[in-house]
N, C-alpha and C positions, 0 to 999 in steps of 0.2 A: 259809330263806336259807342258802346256802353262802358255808363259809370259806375263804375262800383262802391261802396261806400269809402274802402279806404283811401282815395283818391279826392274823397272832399272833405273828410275828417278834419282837415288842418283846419277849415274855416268855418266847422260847424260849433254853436256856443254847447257849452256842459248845462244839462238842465241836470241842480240834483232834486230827490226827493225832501219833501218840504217840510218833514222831522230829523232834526241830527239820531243818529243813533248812538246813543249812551255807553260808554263803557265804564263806565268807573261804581265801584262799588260805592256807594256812601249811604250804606239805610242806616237807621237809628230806630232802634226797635224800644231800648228800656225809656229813651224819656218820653216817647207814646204813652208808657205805662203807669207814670206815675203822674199822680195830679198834681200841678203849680197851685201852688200859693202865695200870696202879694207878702212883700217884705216890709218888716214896721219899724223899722230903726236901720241904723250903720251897720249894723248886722244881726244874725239869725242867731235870738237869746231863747232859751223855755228853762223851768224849771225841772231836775229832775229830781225824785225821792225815791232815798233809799236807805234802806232798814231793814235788820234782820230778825229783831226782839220778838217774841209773840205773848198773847197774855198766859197766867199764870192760875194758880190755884192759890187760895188762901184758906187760912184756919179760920174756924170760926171765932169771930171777934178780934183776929189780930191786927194788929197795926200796919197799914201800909208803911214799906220802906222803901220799898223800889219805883221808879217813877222811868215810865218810857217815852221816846222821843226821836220819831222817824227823823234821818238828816235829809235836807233840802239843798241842791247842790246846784247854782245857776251853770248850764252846759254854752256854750257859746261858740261858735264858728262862722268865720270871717266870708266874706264876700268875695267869689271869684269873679273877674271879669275877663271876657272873651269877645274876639276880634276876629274879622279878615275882612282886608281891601281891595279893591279893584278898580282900573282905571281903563279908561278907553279914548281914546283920541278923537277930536273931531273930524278930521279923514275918516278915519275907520266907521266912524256913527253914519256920516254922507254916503259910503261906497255900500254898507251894508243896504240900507236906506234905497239908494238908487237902484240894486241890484236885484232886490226882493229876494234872492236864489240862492242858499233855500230858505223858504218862509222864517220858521224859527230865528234865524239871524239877522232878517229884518229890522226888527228893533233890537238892536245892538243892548244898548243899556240894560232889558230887561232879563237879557240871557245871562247878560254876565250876572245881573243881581239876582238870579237864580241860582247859577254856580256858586255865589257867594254864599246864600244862604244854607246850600248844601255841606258847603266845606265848616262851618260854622256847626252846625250843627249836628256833622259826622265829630270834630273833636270834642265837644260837648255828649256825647254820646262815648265813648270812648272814656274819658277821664272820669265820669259816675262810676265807671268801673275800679278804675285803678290811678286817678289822679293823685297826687302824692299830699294837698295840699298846705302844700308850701306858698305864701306870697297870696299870688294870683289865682291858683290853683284850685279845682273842686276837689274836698276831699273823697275818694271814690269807695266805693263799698266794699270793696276786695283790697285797698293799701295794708300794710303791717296793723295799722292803728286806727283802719275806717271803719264805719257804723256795722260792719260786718264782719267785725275780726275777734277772737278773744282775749286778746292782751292789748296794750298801749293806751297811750292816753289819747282818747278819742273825746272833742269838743270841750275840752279843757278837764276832764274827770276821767282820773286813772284808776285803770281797773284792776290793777295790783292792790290800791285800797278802796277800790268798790266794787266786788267780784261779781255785782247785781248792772252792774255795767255792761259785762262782757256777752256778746254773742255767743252762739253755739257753732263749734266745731267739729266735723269730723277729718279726722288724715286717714285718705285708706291708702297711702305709704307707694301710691304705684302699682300696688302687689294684690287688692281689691276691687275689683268690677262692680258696678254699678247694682243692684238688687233692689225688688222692693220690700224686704227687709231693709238695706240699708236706709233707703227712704221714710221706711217709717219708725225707725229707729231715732231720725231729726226730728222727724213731726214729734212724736212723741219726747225728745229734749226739750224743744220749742217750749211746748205744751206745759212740762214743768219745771222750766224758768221762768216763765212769763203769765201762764195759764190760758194763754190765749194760742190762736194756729195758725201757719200760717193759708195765705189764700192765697198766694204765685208763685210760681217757681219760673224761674230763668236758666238756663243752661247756654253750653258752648254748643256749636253744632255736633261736635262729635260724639259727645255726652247726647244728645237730642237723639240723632241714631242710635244711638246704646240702648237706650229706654222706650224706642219704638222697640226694636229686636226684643222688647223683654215680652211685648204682648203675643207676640207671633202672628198668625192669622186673627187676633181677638183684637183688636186695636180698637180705642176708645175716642172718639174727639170729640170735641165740643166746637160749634159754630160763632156762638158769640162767648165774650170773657166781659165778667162783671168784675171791676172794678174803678178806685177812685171815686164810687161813687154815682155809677153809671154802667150801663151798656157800653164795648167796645164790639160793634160786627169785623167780622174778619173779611179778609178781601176774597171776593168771585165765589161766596162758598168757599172758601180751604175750610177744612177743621184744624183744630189744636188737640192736641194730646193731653189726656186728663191723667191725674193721681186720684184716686178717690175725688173727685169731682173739684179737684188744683186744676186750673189750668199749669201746662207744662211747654215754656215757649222757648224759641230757640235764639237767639242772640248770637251774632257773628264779632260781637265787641266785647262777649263776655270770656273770659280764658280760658284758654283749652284743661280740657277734665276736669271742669268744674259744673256745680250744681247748686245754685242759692235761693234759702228761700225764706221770701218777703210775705208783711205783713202789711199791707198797702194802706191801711187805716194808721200805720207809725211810721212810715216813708215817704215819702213827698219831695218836690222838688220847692225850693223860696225864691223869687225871684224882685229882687231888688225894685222899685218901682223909678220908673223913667218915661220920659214924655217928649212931646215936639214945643219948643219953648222958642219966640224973640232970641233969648240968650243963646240956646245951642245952636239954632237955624235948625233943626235937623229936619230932612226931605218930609220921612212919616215912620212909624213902626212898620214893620215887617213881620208876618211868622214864621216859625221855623218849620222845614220838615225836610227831611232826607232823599236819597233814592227810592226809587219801586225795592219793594223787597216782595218775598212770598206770602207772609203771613197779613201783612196789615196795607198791601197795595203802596202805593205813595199817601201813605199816613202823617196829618198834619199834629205837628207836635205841638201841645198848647205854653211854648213857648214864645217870647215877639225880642227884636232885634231894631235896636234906634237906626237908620239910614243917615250917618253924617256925611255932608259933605266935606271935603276938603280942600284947602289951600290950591288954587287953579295956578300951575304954570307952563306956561308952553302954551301948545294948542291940545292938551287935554286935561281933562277932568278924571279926578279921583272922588273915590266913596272908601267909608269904612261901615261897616254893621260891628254893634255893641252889643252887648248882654252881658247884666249883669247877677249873677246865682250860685245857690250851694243846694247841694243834696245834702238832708236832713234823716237821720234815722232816730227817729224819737226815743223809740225802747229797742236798744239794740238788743236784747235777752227776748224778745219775740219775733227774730228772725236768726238766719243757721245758713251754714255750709258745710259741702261736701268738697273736697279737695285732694287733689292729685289720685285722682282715679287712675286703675290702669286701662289702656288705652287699649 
């Protein structure tokens, strides 16, 4: 009598392959982009100035009367703090442990503290954009009143009476497609508000698409993107897409029909400083970095995350990852957007 396989199935063990297969989206493209800086106080102060006066012409021999005097205005914004925890059982550490199968899950603790860092660092990613910050909150560059808007009060100076505040806007109402015209239309806003240009642009994907379609068969890319101060190589060879020699990258966390653009020498990320102390116990720091994405591989974001443990009950162990930071747009009048493009 011959055996067939399905006849032994029932007592044969499952071997799987020894990488989970990923499904979950979690890249974080913009805080790749922008460089950290150590925090020096309870929170992230600069000064900013602003003035409108310019000098003047006098008569010969006349008497000065007028006397100028740029205002100096401390900007200030508060420290968000960010979290997620995870816990794992002592069975489940054993069983993984014992089972080897599949490899990756092996060491229990360290998958999860990978997932954690991912989720961590997907909403951190996310809220640069559009955090509201309120509380705890990053405030994000695209809110009513964030480093990227023209109106409201952004880091405590309102741009109602300091119109040398406000960023550059464009509405194309829906009813406007994308052009490089319209592009160079910001650069040039940019340019004279600020005097300076910018050097990134960020888009949503579908914006990204648009702006390819504009080259047609002439398409431009660039292999590596300099900034913060460095070299970034792109992953496997991809290229990125240039504006007159901007890189032009695409963000899946940034809002649909939009297009912003940064000035990475007045953007930056602050990141509160924290450590492994007696006092906290904490495990160790951790870095952050997201999913594989297209443009930048599994790019490690030069952020770091405290490892606390916590309060053991039962037969398992919990962790939390901490961070704590704000996104910083020093001269919001040298960076712009383009908004509600039609689609």
């Amino acid at each position: 009598m011959s055996r067939d396989l399905a006849s032994i199935l029932s007592v044969l063990a499952s071997k799987f392959e020894s990488r989970v297969a990923n499904q979950i989206q979690r890249s974080a493209v913009l805080p790749q982009l922008l460089e950290v800086k150590p925090g020096k106080g309870k929170n992230l102060q600069w000064v900013a100035k602003l003035g409108t006066a310019t000098g003047a012409i006098i008569a010969d021999g006349a008497d000065v009367t007028v006397f100028n005097s740029d205002d100096k205005k401390p900007a200030i914004l508060q420290y968000a703090e960010y979290h997620d925890a995870f816990a794992v059982t002592g069975r489940a550490l054993s069983g993984a442990k014992a089972s080897g199968n599949p490899e990756e899950l092996a060491t229990l603790f360290l998958e999860e503290l990978g997932d954690s860092v991912e989720r961590l660092a997907k909403i951190i990613s996310q809220d640069m954009w559009t955090g509201d910050g309120d509380s705890d909150t990053l405030h994000g560059l695209l809110d009513d009143a964030g480093g990227v808007s023209a109106s409201g009060v952004y880091a405590s100076i309102d741009r109602a009476i300091d119109p040398q505040w406000a960023s550059n806007e464009i509405d194309a109402e829906t009813t406007v497609a994308l052009s490089f015209s319209l592009m160079r239309q910001m650069r040039s806003a940019i340019y004279t508000a600020s005097g300076l240009k910018p050097d990134l642009i960020v888009c949503s994907p579908d914006v990204h698409e648009q702006y390819g379609n504009l080259f047609q068969s002439e398409r431009r890319y660039l292999s590596q993107v300099r900034l913060r101060g460095g070299e970034i190589t792109l992953d496997g060879g991809y290229g990125i897409l240039e504006f007159d020699g901007i890189p032009v990258v695409e963000d899946p966390d940034c809002p649909a029909n939009t297009m912003v653009f940064l000035n990475t020498r007045h953007v930056y990320t602050s990141q509160m400083g924290d450590s492994v102390s007696m006092i906290n116990r904490a495990l160790s720091m951790t870095g952050l970095k997201g999913t594989e994405e297209e443009q930048f591989g599994v790019g490690g974001i030069p952020l770091t995350a405290k490892i606390q443990p916590l309060a053991i009950t039962g037969h398992a162990y919990k962790f939390a990852l901490y961070c704590m930071l704000q996104i910083c747009v020093k001269r919001p009048n040298a960076c712009g957007k383009i908004i509600n493009l039609k689609a």
